[in-house]
C-alpha positions, 0 to 999 in steps of 0.5 A: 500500500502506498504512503496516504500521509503525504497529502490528504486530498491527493488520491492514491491512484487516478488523475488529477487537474490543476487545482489539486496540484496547487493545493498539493504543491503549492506551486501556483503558475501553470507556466512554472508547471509546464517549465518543470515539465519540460526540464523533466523536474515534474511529472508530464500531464496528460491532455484529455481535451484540448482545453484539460490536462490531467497528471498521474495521482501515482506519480504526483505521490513520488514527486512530492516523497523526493522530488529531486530523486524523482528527476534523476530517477525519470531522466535514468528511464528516459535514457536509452 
């Protein structure tokens, strides 16, 4: 079973929109977001309609325990 402690409003498994990832990382700039995306620092989001994105619950959940390590642990899988 995976950690729940991290965040209360954060579910276990599913996805999540971007109101939820405010709350859960503080981080209030979808550009900021997207920046860290791009380098890699973040978990990638999902489009579902062109007009809303999505992001893994899963995935959110191991940023937050070790944001760091899931930026190196997420380039190692990237590489070839």
């Amino acid at each position: 079973m995976q950690n729940t402690t991290i965040h209360p409003d954060l579910p276990v498994e599913g996805k999540v929109r971007f109101p939820t990832i405010k709350r859960v990382t503080g981080i209030m700039s979808r550009s900021t977001i997207w920046r860290y995306e791009q380098a890699g620092k973040f978990p990638k989001r999902t489009r579902i309609t062109p007009r809303m994105s999505v992001w893994d619950a899963g995935e959110l959940r191991e940023w937050l325990a070790d944001p760091t390590g899931w930026a190196t642990a997420a380039a190692s899988k990237a590489e070839p």
